[in-house]
Structures are given as C-alpha cells and as structure tokens.
N, C-alpha and C positions, 0 to 999 in steps of 0.2 A: 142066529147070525151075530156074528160078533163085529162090533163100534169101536171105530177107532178115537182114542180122546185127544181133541185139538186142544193144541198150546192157547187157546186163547179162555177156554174155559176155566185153567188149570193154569192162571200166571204166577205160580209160587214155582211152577215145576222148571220152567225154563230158566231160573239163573241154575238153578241145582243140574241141570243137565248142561250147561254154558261151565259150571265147575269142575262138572266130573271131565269133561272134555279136557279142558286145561290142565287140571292134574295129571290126567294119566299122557298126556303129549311132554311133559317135564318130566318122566320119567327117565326118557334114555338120557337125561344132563345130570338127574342124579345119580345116577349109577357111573357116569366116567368119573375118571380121577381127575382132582384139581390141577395136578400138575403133572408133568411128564419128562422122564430123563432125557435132560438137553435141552431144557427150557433156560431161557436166562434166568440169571438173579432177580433182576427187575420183572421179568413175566411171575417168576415164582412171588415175590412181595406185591404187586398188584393181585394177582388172585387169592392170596391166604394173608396180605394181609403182613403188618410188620411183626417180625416174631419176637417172644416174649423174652428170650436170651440169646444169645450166639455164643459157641462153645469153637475154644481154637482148637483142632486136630492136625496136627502137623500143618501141612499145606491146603488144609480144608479145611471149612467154617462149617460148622451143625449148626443149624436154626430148629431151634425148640419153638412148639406151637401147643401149650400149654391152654385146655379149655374150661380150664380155673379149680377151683380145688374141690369141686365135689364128682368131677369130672371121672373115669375111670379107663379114656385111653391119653395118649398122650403122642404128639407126631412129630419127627424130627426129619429135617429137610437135609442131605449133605451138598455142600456149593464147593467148588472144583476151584481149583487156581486159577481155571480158565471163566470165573464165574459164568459156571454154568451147571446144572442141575445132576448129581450124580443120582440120587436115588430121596424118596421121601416115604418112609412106614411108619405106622404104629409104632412103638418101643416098648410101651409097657407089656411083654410076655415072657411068658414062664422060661421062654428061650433066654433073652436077654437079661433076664435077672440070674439064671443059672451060669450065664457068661462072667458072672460078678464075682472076682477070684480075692477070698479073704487073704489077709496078710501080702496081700500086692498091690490092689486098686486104690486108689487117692478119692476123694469127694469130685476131685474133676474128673478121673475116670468115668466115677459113676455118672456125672451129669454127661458126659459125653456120650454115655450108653444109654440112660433112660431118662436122664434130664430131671427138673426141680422134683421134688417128692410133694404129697400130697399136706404132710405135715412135717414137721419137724419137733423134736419133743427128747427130754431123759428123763429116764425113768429109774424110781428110786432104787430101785434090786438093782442095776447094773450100773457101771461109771463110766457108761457107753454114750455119746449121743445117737440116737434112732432119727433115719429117716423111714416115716413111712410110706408106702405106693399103692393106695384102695387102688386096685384094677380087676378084670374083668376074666379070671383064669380061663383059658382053653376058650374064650366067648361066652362063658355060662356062666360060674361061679365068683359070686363079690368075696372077694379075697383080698389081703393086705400081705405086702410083699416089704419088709422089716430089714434096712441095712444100716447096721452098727456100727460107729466108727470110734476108735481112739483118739485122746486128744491131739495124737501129731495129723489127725486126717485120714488113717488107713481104715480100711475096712476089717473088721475085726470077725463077723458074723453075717449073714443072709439066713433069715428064716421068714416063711412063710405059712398062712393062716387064714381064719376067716376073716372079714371086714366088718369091724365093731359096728359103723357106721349104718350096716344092714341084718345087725341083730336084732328082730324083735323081740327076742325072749328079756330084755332090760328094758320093756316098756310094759311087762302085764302086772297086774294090780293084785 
C-alpha cells in the first residue's frame, strides 16, 4: 500500500510546488506579443519601453529597440501618422539583409531596414567602412551579416558569414 507524503513533513517541497505553479500560469503572457497593430504610441512605449533610435520613413517613424550589442535580434516598431502601431518584427533576417540593394541604399536606408549594427569597424584590406550584424541565421546559425559602405554613405557590398564572436576554434591552446 502506498503513503501519500504530506507537505508538512516535506517543507522544502512546497515553495518549489508554489514555483512551478507560478511559472507555468505565466506562461500564456509570455508567449503573446508585447504589442499589437493599432496600439497607440503611448501604449506601444509604456510596454517596450522608450526606443533606442527613431528612424524618419516618409510619414512614418521606425522605433528601433535594440537589446545592446551582444544581442543577436533586433525589433523595429513602425508608428503611422496617425500614431498608431503599424506592425513591429524582428529585422535582423536573412530576408531583410538580402533586401539591402548595393549601390542604391544610404546608411539610413540600412538603419531604417535593420537598424544600428552590432559593431562598426574598417578594415585594413578595404577602404570601406563595415557595419557589422552578429545575428541568429534561419533561428540557428551565429552568423555576422557585413554591410559596406563608401565614404559618400552608399552601400557598396553585403556579405555574410559566421559570427567571430561564437568561434571557439580562436580560443584552443
């Protein structure tokens, strides 16, 4: 015959069963989205929060929400003349850097597409300045996404790679 064990012999177990309770009830708020198209401005900055740039787009403001430089997505909010919420995604993907059309885009284009880079750096072989954009290929792959610009500001090159950042082979002895 099997004994049931009372909480009272076992008080280590009940914050731990009070924990798991709470975590898994906060689940369905992690999984909705922070914000929602149609939200105001004000709803959208109360919940995320004031963003790290704002990029002018014709009649539309992008709010970049940049989650600092080791970071590997990166989210842009679009606000409507009617400030009010048009759409807010990820940016940093293989889509939107492929959208990046050399010898036409400007350094605001790019910021308006994918927003600040992860570093910024020139490197002695080219007379380019590089931004680079460690992010997260397809959700799997640490990859560094490389857009080069001349000095009038255009985009000159986009090439993509792995993310030094998550090389181990520069660290074996």
């Amino acid at each position: 015959m099997r004994r049931l064990i009372s909480l009272h012999r076992l008080p280590f177990l009940a914050p731990l069963l009070a924990a798991a309770a709470l975590s898994l009830s906060g689940c369905a708020s992690l999984l909705a989205p922070p914000v929602a198209a149609g939200d105001s401005e004000e709803q959208v900055v109360t919940r995320l929060g004031p963003p790290t740039n704002v990029y002018p787009d014709g009649n539309v403001r992008v709010f970049e929400y940049g989650a600092g430089p080791f970071s590997q997505y990166q989210y842009m909010a679009r606000i409507g003349p009617d400030h009010r919420l048009i759409s807010y995604e990820q940016v940093w993907t293989i889509e939107n850097f492929r959208a990046i059309r050399p010898k036409q885009d400007t350094k605001l284009d790019v910021l308006r597409r994918v927003g600040r880079p992860t570093e910024v750096t020139r490197y002695a072989r080219i007379p380019f300045e590089a931004w680079n954009y460690g992010y997260k290929e397809s959700g799997v792959w640490n990859s560094q996404m490389t857009v080069y610009f001349d000095d009038n500001g255009i985009v000159r090159k986009v090439e993509n790679g792995p993310d030094p950042r998550y090389d181990d082979s520069r660290m074996r002895f």
